[in-house]
N, C-alpha and C positions, 0 to 999 in steps of 0.2 A: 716405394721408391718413385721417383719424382719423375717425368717425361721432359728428356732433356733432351733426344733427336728425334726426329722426323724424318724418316724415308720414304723415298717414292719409289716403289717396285717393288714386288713380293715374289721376282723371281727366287729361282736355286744359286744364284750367285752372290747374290748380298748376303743371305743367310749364311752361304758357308764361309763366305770371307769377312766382311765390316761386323755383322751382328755379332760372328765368334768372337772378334777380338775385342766387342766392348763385353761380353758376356766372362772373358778372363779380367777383361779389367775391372768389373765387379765382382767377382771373387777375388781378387786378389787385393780389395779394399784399397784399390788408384782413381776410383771413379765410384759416382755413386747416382746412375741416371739408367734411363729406359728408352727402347726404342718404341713410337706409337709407326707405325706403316703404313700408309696411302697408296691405296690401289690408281697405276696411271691410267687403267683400265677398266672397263666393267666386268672386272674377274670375279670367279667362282674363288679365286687362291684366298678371299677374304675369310669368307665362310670356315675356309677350312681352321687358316690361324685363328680367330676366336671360338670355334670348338678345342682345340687346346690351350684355349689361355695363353697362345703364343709359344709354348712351349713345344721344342722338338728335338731330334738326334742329328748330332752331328760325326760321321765317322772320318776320320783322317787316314789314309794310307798308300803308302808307296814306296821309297827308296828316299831316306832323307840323311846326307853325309854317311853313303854307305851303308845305312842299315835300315833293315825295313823295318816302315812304322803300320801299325793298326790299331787307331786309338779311337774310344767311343765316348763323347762331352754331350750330356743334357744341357740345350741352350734357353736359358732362362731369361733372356738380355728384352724379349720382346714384349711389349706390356698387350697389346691389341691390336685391331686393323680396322680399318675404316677404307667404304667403296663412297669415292665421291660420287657418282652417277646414282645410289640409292638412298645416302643421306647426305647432300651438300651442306647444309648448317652444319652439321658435325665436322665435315672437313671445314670450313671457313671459321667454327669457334677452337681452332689449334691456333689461332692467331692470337686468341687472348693470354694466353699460359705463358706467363714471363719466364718461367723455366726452359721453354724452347730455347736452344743454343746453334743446334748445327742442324744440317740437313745434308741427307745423303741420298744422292738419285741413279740409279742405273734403269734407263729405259729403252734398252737398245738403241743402237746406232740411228737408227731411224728416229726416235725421240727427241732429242732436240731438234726442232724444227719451227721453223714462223707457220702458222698455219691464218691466211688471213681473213676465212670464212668463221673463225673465233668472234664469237662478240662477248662483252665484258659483263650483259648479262645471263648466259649461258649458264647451268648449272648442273656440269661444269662446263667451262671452254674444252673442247675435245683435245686440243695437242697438250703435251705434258708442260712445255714453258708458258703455256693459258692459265691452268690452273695456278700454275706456282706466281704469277703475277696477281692473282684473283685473293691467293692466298697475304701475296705480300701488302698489300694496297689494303687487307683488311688490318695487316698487321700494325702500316702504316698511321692508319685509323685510330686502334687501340691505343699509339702512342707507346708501343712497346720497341723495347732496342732490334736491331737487325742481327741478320742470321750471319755464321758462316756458311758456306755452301759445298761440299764435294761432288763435284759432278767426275762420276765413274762412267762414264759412255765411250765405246772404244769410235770415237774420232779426236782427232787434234784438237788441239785447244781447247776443251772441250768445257770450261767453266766460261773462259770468254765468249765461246758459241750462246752457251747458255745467258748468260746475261746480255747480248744484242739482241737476243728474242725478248728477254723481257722488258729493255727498253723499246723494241719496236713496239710492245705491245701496248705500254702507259704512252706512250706516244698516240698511235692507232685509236686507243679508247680514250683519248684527253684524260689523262688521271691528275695533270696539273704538276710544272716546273715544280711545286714542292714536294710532291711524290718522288719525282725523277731524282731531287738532290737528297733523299732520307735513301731511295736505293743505292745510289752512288756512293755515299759518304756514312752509313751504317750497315753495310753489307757488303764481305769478300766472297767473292765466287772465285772457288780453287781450281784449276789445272790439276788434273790429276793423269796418273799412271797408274791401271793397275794388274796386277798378275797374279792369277790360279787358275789350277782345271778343275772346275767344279762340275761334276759328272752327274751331282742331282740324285735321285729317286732312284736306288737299285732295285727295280722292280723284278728280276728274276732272284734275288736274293731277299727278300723285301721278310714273306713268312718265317723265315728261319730267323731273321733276325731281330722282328717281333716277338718269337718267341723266348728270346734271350733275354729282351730289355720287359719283356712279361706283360706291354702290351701294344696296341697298335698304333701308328706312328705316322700319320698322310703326310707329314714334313717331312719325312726323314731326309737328310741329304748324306751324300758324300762325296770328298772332295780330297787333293792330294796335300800332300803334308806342303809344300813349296809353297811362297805366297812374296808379293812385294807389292807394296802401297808407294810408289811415287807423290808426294803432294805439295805443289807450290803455297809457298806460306811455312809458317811454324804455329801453330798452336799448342803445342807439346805440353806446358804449362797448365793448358784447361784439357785436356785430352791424349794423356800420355802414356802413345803407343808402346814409342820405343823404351819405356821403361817397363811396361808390362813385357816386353818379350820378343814386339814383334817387327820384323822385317819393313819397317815404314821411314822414309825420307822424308824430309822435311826441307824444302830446297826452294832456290831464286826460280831457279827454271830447269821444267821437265824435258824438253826438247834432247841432252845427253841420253837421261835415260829408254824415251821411246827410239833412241838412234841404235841403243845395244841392246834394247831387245828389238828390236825390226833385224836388225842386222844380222844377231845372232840367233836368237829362238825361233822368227820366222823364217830367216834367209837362210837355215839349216834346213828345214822343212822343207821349201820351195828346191832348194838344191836334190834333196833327194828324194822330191815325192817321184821323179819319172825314173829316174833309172833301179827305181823298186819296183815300180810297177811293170816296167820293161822286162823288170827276174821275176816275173809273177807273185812276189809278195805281196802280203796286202795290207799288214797293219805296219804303224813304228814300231813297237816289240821288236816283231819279227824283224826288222830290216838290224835293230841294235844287234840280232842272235846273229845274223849271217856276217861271216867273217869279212867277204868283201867288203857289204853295203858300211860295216862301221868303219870299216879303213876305210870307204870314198868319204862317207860323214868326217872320220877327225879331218883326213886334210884340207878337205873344203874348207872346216872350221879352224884346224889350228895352223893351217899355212897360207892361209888366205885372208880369211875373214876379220879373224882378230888381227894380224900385223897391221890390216888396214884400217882399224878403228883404234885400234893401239891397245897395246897389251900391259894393263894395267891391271892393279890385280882386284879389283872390282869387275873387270872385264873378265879375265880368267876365272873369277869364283863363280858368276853367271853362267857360264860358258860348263864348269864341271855339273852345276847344278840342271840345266840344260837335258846334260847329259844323262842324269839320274833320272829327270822327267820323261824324259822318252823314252826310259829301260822299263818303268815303271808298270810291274806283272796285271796290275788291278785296273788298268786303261785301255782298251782294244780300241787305239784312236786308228780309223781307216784311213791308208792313202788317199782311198775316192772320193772321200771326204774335204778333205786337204786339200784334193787336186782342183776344187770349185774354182774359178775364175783365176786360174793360175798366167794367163797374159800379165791381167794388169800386177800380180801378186810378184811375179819374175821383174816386175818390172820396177817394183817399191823395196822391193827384201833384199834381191841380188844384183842387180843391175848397176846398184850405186856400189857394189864392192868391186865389182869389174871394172867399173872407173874410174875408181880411185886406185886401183890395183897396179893399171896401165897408167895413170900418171905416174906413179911411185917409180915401177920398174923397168918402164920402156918395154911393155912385153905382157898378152893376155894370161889370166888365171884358165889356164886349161881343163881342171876341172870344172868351172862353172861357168865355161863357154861349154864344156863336154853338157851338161846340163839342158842349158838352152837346146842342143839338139834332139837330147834327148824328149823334150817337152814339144820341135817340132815334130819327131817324126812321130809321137804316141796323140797327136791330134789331128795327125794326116792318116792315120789306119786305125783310130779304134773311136766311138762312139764317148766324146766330150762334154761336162757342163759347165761353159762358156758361153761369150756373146755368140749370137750365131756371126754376126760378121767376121769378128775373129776368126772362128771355125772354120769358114766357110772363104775367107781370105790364106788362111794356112794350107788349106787342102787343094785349094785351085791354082797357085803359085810356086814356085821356084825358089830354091833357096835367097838369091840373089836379092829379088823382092819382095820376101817377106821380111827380112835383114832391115831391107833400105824404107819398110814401112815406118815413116814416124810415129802415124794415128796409132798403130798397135803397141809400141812401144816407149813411146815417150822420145823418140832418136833417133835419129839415121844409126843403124848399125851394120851397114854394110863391112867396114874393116874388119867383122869377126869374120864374114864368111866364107874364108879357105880354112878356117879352124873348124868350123861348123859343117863344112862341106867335108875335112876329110875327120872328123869324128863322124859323121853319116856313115861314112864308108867302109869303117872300122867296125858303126855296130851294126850295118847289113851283112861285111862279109866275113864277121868272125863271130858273131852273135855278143850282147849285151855282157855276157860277163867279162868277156876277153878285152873287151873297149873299154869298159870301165877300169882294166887295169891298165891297159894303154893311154887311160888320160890322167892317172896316178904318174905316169914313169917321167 
């Protein structure tokens, strides 16, 4: 079978999401192509994937439309791996193989990046849009056609990110006006969106279930049944997803869908990572099991959140799904976890539902001003992983101005704080669970 994509990242996230779905659409004779892998790194992960021939386990499971899944796919989809840092000619002769078609890169957020201490004879250029210009400029060379691109990196815009690095870069290294116009005009770089919780390597379950599949397995991943590809473009024609099965858009523009899940899957989170942690709970699970915490969860979400993003029934199907994500037995995702850098998170997730909440209705969403307090007072008395200025501005201050901070919040938000000041006061002098029912009523 013929290497017709090119990834860059050998984390546990591609594997459980992109490789699984070209590895069904080679079974199910829709496609008939291979992944080769490009370490952005000088990882060990290389090593590993070609001691199995790229071959590994993929386990699915969790709560999918009500019923629980636990499903175990041999992933076949990967031909090999290549570490540019130990043989660069091999990654640069991926340039000659006219079979190459797409490229798909997930290199953490941190990845795309200009890095200008790169020089064009580096081998490789250290940041990941170095390479990939080092790589295209060879490709250039070849006289071979241009790529499509999906850049999966969770920031904005994140294929057009990707492509002003690589024209700063033919730029920076003179690669020549004719270079720049074969990238421009033989090459889409995709905007993407993408969603799963790929949980990787069960390392406390790892032997038992080696012993099932009869032998040993350093890939193994696993990951939850839920999944969604957002991706500007259509290609459907040369690589089709949504006929093999899978949850993938094909669209003008991603911008909608990062709005409902920010909105909904994260500004659910943010809304109740504090008043869980204020009832001493610790994981999601747990908060879905307690009676309360899921009645403060729906209303947030289905009296708030969604009317203000609009209650359409792609909105509502996310929103049940959502729901099943977070119930899901086989994930012990932690508050404290969650709760990292939760200013500016309060400030992206739910902030914009509160605004738009109180334009709508002449009047604030009480549970997710209730919220906001909750997140001041559990960083004014308990030990936070945030900026320290943050920290250290919330604990030394006064309801009043930390409200009226713009720098922390993106806003003067003073007008919340008689609602903020007397939810304080509900959950100093009736304790947390009692408040929380009092910012329901």
């Amino acid at each position: 079978m013929k290497e017709t994509i090119l990834q860059f990242g050998t984390g546990n996230f591609l594997r459980g999401f992109a490789d699984s779905f070209i590895d069904s659409l080679n079974k199910q004779d829709l496609y008939d192509g291979k992944i080769v892998i490009v370490s952005p790194t000088d990882s060990g992960a290389v090593t590993k994937i070609n001691a199995q021939n790229g071959k590994y386990h993929l386990i699915l499971r969790g709560i999918d439309n009500g019923k629980e899944v636990c499903e175990r796919t041999e992933i076949n989809a990967v031909s090999r791996a290549i570490n540019p840092y130990r043989d660069f000619d091999a990654f640069l002769s991926l340039a000659e193989n006219p079979d190459l078609r797409f490229i798909i890169s997930n290199t953490t957020e941190a990845g795309i990046r200009y890095d200008d201490t790169c020089r064009f004879g580096d081998r490789p250029a250290l940041s990941f849009p170095g390479k990939l210009t080092q790589l295209l400029y060879e490709r250039y060379k070849n006289k071979r056609g241009g790529f499509v691109i999906f850049a999966c990196e969770l920031i904005d815009n994140n294929g057009e990110e990707l492509k002003k690095c690589v024209l700063q870069y033919a730029e920076a290294w003179e690669l020549g006006k004719d270079f720049i116009r074969w990238l421009e005009s033989e090459n889409t770089f995709c905007n993407t969106l993408v969603d799963r919780i790929v949980t990787g390597f069960p390392k406390d379950e790892a032997e038992q279930i080696f012993d099932e599949i009869g032998r040993r397995d350093e890939l193994l991943d696993t990951a939850e049944p839920y999944h969604l590809w957002v991706i500007e473009g259509n290609f459907e024609n040369e690589l089709p997803l949504q006929k093999g099965g899978f949850n993938v858009i094909w669209t003008d523009d991603v911008a909608p869908y990062k709005k409902m899940k920010v909105r909904i899957l994260n500004g659910s989170h943010t809304s109740l990572v504090f008043p869980s942690l204020l009832c001493g709970v610790e994981t999601v699970g747990e908060s879905l099991g307690d009676e309360l915490l899921n009645a403060f969860l729906h209303t947030c979400l289905f009296d708030y959140i969604l009317p203000t993003l609009g209650e359409t029934e792609e909105n509502r199907q996310f929103s049940s799904a959502v729901l099943e994500r977070f119930a899901n037995p086989t994930i012990r995702h932690l508050w404290q976890s969650i709760s990292l850098n939760s200013v500016s998170k309060f400030t992206a997730r739910v902030l914009p539902t509160i605004t738009d909440y109180r334009e709508k209705n002449n009047a604030l969403p009480k549970p997710l001003v209730f919220s906001l307090a909750c997140l001041i007072s559990y960083y004014q008395e308990n030990e936070t992983n945030d900026s320290k200025a943050a920290v250290d501005y919330i604990k030394a201050h006064d309801i009043g101005e930390i409200l009226s901070n713009a720098d922390l919040w993106g806003a003067d938000l003073r007008d919340m704080t008689d609602l903020v000041r007397e939810s304080l006061e509900k959950l100093h002098q009736n304790g947390i669970r009692e408040a929380i029912q009092w910012s329901m009523s």
